[in-house]
C-alpha positions in Angstrom: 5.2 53.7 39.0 4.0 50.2 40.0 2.5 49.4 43.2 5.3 48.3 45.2 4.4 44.3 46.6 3.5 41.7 44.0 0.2 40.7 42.3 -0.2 37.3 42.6 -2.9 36.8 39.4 -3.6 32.9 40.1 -5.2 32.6 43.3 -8.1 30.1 44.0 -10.9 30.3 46.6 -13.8 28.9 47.9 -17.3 30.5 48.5 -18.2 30.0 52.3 -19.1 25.9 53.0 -21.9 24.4 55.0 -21.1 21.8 57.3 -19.0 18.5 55.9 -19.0 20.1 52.6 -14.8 20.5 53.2 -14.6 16.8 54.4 -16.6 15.8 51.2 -14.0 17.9 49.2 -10.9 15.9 50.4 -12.9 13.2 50.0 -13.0 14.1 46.1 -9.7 15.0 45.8 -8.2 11.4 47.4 -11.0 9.7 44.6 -8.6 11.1 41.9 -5.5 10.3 43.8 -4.9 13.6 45.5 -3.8 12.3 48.8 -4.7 15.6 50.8 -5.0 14.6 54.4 -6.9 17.2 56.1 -10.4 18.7 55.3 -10.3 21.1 52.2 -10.9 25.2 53.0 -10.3 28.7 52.2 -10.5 31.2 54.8 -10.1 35.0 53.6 -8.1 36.3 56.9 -5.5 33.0 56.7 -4.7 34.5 52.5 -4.3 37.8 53.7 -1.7 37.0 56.3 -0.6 34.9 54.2 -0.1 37.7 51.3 1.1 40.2 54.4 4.3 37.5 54.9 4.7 37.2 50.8 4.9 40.5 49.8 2.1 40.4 47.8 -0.3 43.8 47.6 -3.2 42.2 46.0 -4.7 38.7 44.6 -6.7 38.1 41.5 -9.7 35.5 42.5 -11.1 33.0 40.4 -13.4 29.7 40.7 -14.3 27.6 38.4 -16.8 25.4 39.3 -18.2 22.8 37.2 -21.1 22.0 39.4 -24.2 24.5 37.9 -24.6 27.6 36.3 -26.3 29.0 39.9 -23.0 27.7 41.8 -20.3 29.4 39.4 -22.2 32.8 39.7 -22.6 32.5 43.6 -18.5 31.9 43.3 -18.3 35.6 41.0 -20.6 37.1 43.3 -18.9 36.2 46.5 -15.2 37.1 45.2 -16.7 40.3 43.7 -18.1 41.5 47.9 -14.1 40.6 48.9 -12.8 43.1 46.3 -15.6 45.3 47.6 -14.4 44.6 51.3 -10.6 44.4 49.9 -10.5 47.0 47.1 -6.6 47.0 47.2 -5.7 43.6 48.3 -8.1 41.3 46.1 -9.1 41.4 42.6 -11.9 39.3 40.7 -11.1 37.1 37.3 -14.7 36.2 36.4 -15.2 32.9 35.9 -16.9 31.7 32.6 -19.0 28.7 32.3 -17.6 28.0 28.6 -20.0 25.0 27.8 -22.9 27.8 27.0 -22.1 30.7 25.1 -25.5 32.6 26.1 -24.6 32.1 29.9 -20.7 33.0 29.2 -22.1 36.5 27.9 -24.8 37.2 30.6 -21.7 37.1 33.1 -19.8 38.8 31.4 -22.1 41.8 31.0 -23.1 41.0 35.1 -19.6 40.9 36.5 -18.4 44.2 34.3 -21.7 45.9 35.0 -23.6 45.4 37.8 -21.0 44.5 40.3 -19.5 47.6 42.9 -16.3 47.0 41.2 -16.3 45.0 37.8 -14.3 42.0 37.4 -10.9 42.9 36.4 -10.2 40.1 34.1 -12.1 36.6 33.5 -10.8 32.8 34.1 -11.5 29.9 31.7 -10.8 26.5 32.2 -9.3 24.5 29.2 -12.0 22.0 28.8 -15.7 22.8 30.8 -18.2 19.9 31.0 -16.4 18.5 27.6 -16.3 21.7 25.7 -13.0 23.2 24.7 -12.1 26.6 24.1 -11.4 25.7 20.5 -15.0 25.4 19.9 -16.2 27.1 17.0 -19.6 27.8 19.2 -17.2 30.4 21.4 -17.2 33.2 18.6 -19.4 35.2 20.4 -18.0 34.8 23.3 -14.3 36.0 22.1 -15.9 38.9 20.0 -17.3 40.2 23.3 -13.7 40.0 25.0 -12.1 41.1 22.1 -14.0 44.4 22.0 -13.0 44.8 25.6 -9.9 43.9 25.3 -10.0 41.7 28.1 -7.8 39.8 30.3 -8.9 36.0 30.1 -6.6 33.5 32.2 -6.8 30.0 30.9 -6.5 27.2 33.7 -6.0 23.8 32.8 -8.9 21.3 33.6 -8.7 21.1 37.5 -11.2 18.1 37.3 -9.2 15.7 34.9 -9.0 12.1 36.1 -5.3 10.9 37.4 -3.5 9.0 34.9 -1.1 5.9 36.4 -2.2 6.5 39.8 -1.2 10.1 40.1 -3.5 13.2 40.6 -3.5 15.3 37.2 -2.3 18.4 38.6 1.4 16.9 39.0 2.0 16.9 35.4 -1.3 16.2 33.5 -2.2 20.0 33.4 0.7 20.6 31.9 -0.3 18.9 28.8 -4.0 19.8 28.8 -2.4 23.3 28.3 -0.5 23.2 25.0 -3.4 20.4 23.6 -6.1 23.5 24.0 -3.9 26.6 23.4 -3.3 24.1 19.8 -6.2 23.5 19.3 -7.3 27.8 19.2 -4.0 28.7 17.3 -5.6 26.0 14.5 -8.9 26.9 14.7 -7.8 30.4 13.8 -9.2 31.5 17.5 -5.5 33.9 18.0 -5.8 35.0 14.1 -9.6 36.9 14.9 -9.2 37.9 18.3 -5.8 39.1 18.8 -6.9 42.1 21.2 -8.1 39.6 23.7 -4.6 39.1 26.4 -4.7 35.3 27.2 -2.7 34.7 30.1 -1.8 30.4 30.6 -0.9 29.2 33.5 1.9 27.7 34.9 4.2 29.1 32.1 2.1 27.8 29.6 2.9 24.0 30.9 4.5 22.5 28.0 4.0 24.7 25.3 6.9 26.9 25.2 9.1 23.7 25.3 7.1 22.1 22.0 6.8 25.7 20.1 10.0 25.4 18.3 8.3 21.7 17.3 5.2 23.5 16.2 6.8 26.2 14.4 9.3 23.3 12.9 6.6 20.9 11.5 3.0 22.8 12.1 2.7 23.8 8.9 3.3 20.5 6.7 1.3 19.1 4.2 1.1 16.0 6.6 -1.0 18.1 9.1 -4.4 18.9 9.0 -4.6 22.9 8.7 -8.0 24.1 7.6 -7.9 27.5 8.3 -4.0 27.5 6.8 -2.2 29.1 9.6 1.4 29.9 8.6 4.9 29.3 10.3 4.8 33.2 11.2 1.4 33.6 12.2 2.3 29.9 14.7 5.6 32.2 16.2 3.6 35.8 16.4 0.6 34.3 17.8 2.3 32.3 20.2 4.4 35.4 21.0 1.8 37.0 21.9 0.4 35.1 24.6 1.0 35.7 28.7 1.9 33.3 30.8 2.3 33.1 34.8 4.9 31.7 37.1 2.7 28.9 39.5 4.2 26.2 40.2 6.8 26.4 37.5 9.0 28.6 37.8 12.5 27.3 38.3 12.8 25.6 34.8 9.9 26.7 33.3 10.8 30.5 32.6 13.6 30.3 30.4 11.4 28.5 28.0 8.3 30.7 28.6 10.7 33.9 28.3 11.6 32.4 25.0 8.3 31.7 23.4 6.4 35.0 24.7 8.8 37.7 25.8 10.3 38.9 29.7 7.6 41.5 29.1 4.8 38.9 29.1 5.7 36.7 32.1 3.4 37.9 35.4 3.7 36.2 38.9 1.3 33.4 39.8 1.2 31.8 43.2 -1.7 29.2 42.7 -2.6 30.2 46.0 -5.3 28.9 48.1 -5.9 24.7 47.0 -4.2 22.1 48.3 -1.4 21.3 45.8 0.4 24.3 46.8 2.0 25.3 50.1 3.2 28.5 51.7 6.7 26.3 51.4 6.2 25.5 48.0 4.9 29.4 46.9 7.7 30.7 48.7 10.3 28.4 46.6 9.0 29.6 43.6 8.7 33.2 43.8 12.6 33.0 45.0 12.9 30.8 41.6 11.7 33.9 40.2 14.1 36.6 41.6 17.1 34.1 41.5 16.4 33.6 37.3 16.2 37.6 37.2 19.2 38.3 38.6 21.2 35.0 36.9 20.2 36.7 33.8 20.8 40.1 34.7 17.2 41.3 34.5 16.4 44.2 36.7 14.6 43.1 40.0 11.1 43.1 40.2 11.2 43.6 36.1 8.2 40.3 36.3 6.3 41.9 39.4 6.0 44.9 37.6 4.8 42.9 34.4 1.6 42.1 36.3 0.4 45.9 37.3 1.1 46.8 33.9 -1.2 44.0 32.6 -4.2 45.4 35.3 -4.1 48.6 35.5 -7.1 49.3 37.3 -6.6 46.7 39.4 -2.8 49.5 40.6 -5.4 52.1 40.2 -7.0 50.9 43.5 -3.9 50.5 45.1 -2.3 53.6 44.9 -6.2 55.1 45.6 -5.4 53.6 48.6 -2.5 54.4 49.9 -3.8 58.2 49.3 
């Protein structure tokens, strides 16, 4: 049975900041026409109340900076001393820095090896310092995960510029979504490594609303097709992805439910940055339940979607409620 509270598997942090470094942040964030209005932080006790009040048993952390290679592995290592701290109320998605493969594997094997408790999953960001995850230079990188049949949640680029005045996580991410997830499913990335569970976030943005369009047309001679995916291998491939609720839930499931499955949906908060509220959380996990029981789906059928997905991750849980 499945730990009872939910397991929110899209919640940001930030390592601990020296002085003006959260002023400096805002200051970023209103360049690119994200009008926050208050100094940008992250303070572990204010997410755990804040998970207390939710319902939610445990958090999966990730960080993705794009600042150095030393930076994104101070971010693992600090998220890997709270699930140390935290063993049943935080988890760790690695972060990758997906612009170096070498790097990408040395973290891999230090955040499943050396670390108290190994990263339960790992978290990739669509494009990283100009690289996507379509790039043919990833191959070792995916046969690693594949052999490990690893979680790997795929974030859209955080550090896009706005587009028309408007900050890029309003709708831009979205798109950044279905462009990369295209660009693997063509460069045969799905076909070779199908043991690898890629969860995308925010139900996949736009792609389960433009699958029927790939499936429809992706295969004609008018498109470029190298590696000669078919119609079926474009629906099972697809089908096969995960996706998570952030953000997106109230009309974003019945075409995610569609395209992957009920079984493949798991609840993401997006937890922790400033585009989301405890207001705005709250509205979409009720999203959730309501579309559960408007479509007569067992309660707590999609909280119980993310345990099965981490299992060690429930293994610590009920460890600790012994």
């Amino acid at each position: 049975m499945s730990p009872q509270g939910w397991l929110d598997i899209h919640g940001h942090f930030y390592p601990p900041q020296a002085p003006g470094d959260a002023e400096a942040l805002a200051e970023s964030f209103r360049a690119a026409c994200f009008m926050v209005s208050h100094p940008v932080t992250w303070e572990v006790e204010s997410i755990l109340q804040y998970n207390d009040r939710a319902d939610v048993q445990m958090q999966m952390l990730s960080y993705i900076p794009q600042t150095s290679p030393e930076k994104l592995k101070e971010a693992n290592t600090y998220a890997a001393s709270l699930v140390s701290k935290y063993p049943s109320r935080f988890g760790l998605l690695a972060a990758l820095p997906t612009d170096d493969p070498e790097l990408c594997l040395g973290e891999i094997k230090r955040t499943t090896s050396t670390f108290e408790i190994p990263a339960d999953g790992f978290a990739v960001t669509t494009v990283y310092k100009g690289v996507g995850l379509g790039d043919p230079r990833l191959e070792p990188v995916w046969d690693v995960l594949s052999s490990q049949k690893a979680v790997v949640h795929i974030h859209p680029n955080a550090y896009a510029a706005p587009t028309n005045g408007r900050p890029s996580p309003l709708i831009e991410v979205a798109f950044d979504t279905a462009r990369t997830v295209v660009d693997m499913l063509y460069n045969g990335v799905f076909r070779r490594y199908p043991d690898i569970k890629f969860v995308l976030a925010h139900c996949g943005g736009v792609l389960p609303v433009l699958a029927g369009r790939l499936a429809l047309l992706g295969t004609e001679e008018w498109v470029p097709n190298p590696n000669d995916i078919t119609r079926r291998e474009i629906e099972e491939q697809l089908g096969r992805l995960f996706v998570d609720t952030a953000a997106t839930a109230k009309t974003g499931l019945q075409p995610a439910v569609k395209m992957v499955g009920l079984e493949n949906v798991v609840y993401g908060a997006d937890c922790g940055v400033p585009c989301s509220t405890e207001q705005t959380m709250e509205e979409n996990r009720k999203d959730i339940m309501d579309f559960e029981a408007q479509n007569d789906i067992p309660r707590g059928t999609i909280l119980a979607n993310g345990w099965k997905l981490f299992p060690k991750a429930a293994a610590r849980v009920k460890a600790n409620d012994v």
